[in-house]
C-alpha positions in Angstrom: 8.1 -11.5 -14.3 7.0 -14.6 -12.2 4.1 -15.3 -10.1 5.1 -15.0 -6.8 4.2 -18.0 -4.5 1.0 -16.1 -2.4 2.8 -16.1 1.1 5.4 -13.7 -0.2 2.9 -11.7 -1.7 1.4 -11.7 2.3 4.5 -11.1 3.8 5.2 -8.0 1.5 1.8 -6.8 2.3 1.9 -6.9 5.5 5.6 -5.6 6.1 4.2 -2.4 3.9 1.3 -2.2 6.5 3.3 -2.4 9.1 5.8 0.7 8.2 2.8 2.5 7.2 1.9 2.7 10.8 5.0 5.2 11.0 5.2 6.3 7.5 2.7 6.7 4.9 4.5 6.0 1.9 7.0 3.0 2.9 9.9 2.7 0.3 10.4 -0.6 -1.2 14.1 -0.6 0.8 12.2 0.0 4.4 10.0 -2.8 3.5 13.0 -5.2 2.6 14.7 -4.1 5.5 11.6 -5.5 7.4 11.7 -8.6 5.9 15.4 -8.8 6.6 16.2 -9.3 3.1 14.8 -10.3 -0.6 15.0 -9.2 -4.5 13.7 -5.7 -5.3 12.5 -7.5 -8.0 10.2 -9.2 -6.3 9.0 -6.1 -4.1 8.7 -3.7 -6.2 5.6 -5.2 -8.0 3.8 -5.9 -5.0 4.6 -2.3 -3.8 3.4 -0.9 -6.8 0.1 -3.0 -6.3 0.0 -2.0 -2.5 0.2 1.5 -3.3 -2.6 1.7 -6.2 -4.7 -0.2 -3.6 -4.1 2.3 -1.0 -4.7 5.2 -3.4 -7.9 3.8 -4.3 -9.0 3.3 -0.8 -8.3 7.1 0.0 -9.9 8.1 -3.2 -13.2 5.9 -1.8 -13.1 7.3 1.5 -13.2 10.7 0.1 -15.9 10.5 -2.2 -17.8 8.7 1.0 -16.8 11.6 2.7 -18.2 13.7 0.6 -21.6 12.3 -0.1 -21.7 12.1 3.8 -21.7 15.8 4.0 -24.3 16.0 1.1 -22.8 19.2 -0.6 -20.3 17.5 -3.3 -17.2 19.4 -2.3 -14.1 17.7 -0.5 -12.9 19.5 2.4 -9.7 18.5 3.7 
């Protein structure tokens, strides 16, 4: 695979962001739909990079959650 020139990395990003607004876990189709076009090839890695970012996030906020709360279980 290529390096992808940084703006398309941004403009993949941020079409993801956008959908997630609506949905939680956009499909790499929505997200080239929102960009109007492009290669699957080229969105799918990002997308796969967007969502491990986004799963890590949550996974943070939980554990921040839960040392907010002082008792070490997760409540949902």
């Amino acid at each position: 695979m290529s390096t992808l020139p940084p703006e398309t990395v941004r403009r993949i990003e941020d079409a993801a962001a956008l959908i997630t607004t609506g949905t939680p876990n956009p499909t790499n189709e929505q997200v080239r739909q929102h960009l109007g076009g492009g290669s699957l090839s080229h969105i799918s890695p990002v997308m796969r990079a967007f969502r491990a970012s986004r799963r890590e996030q949550r996974a943070e906020q939980a554990q921040l959650l839960t040392l907010a709360r002082g008792d070490g279980k997760v409540r949902k």
